[in-house]
C-alpha positions in Angstrom: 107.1 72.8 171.6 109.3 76.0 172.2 108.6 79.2 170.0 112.6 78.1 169.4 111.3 74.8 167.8 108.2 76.5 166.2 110.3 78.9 163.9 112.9 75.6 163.0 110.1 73.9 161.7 108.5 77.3 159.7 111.3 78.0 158.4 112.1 74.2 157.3 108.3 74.7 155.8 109.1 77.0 153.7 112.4 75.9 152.2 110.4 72.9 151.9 107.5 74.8 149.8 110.4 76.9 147.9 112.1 73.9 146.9 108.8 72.4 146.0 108.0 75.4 143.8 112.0 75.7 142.2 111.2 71.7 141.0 107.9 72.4 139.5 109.3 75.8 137.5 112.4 73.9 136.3 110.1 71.1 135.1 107.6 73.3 133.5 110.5 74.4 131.6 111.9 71.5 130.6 108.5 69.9 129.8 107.9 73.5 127.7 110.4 72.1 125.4 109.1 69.1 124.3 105.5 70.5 123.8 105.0 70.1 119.9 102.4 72.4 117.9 101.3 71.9 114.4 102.9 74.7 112.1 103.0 75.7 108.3 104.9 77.9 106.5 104.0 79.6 102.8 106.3 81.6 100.6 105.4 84.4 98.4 107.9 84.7 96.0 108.4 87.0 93.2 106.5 90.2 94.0 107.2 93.4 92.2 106.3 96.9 92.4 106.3 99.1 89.9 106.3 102.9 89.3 103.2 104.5 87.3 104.7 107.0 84.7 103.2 110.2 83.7 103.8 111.3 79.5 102.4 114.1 78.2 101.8 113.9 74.3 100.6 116.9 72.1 98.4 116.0 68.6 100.0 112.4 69.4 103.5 113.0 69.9 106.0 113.1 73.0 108.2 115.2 71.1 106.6 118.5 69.5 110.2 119.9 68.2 109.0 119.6 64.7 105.6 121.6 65.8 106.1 124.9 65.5 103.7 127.4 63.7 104.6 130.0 61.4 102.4 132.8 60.3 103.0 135.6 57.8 101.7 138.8 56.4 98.5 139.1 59.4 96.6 142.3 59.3 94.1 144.3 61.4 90.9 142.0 61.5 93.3 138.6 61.3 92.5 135.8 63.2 92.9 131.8 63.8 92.8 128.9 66.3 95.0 126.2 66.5 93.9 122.8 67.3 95.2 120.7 70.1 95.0 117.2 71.4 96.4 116.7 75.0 97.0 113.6 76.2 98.4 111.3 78.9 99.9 108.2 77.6 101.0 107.5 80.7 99.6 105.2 83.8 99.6 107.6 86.4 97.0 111.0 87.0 98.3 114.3 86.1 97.3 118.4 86.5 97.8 120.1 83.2 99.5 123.3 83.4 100.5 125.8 80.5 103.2 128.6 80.2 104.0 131.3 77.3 107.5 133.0 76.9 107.2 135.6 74.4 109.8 137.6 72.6 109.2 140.4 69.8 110.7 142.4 67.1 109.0 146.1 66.4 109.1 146.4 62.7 109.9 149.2 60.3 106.5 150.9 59.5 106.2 152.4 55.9 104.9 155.4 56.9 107.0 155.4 59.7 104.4 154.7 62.8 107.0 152.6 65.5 105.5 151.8 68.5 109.1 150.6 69.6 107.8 147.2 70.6 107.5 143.6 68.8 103.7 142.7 68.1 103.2 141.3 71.5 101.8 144.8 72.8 98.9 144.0 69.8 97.9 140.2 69.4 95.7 138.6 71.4 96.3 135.1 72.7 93.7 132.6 74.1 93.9 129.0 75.1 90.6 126.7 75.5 90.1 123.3 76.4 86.7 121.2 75.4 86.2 120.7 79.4 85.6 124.4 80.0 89.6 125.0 80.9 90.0 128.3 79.4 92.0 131.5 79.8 93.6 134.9 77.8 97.3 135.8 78.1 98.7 139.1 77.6 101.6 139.0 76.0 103.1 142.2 76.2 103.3 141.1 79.7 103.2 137.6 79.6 103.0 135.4 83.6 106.2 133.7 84.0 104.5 130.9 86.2 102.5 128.4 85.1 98.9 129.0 84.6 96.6 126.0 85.6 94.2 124.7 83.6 91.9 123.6 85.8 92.3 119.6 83.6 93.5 116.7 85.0 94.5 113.7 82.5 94.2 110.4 84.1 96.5 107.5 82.5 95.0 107.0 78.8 93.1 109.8 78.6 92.9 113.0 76.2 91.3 116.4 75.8 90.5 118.6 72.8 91.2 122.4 72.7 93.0 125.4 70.9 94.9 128.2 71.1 93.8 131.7 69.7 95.3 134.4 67.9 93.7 137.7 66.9 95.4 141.0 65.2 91.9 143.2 66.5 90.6 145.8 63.7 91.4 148.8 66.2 95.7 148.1 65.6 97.3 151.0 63.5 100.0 151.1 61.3 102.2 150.6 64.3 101.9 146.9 63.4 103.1 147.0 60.0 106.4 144.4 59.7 106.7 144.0 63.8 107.2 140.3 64.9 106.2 138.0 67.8 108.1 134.8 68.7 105.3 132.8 71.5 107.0 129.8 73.1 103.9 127.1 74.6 105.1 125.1 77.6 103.1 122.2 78.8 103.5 120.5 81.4 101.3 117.3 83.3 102.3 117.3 86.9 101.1 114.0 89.2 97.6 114.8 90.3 97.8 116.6 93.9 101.7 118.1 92.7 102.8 121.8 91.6 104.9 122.4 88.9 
């Protein structure tokens, strides 16, 4: 044979072996399609999700409007606590955090000793929770943030405390007919948030 004749027939080989190989893909294919697998299908129908909810109650009530303390005719020496029960009626974790706005009205002393403020500048405040969440605000120049109380209220839970006033011995006649109006804010935040 001539090297002429040798590449006809290697090159005949291999459109021989290509066609070979095109047949066998296409059947593949075609056989690919009339494989059968077992199969099963399930449906989960009806799922929800819901949001936790956070709700702050003070001596049992969401709405502490109708709370408000009123106190008369204090003198040097004076003091009281006022109880509170914090709690979280809600489902979800929260931070407790506390905040006083204060306002005064400097009175007319008899003898006429004016200090030219409201009592703020005289009473002492404290807060205290059961858990060891404690803390003294001065009111004269009371924080404008909130203060954290170190408590966090999981859903259902509840913790004890007070808040504390004193009108200490060493207060003058400066005192005599001044005013203080204390605001309380509370607030439960989602445990892990900032107010």
């Amino acid at each position: 044979m001539s090297d002429d004749d040798q590449r006809t027939f290697e090159l005949t080989r291999r459109r021989a072996l290509g066609g070979l190989l095109t047949l066998g893909a296409a059947g593949a294919a075609g056989g690919a399609g009339t494989m059968a697998y077992f199969s099963d299908t399930e449906t989960s129908t009806d799922n929800t999700v819901r949001a936790g909810t956070l709700d702050l109650t003070v001596n049992g009530a969401s709405d502490i409007g109708g709370a408000s303390l009123s106190v008369a005719d204090i003198a040097p020496g004076w003091s009281d606590s006022y109880g509170l029960e914090l709690g979280n009626d809600g489902t979800v974790s929260g931070d407790l955090y506390i905040q006083f706005g204060v306002s005064g009205s400097d009175g007319t002393a008899t003898n006429g000793d004016s200090d030219g403020s409201g009592l703020e500048d005289d009473l002492d405040l404290t807060w205290n929770l059961d858990s060891g969440g404690s803390g003294s605000v001065d009111l004269e120049n009371a924080p404008t943030s909130w203060l954290d109380t170190g408590q966090t209220l999981a859903g259902g839970d509840t913790v004890s405390g007070d808040i504390g006033l004193e009108l200490p011995t060493s207060v003058q006649n400066e005192a005599q007919g001044e005013s203080v109006t204390i605001d309380v804010y509370m607030q439960l935040v989602q445990d892990g948030g900032s107010p």
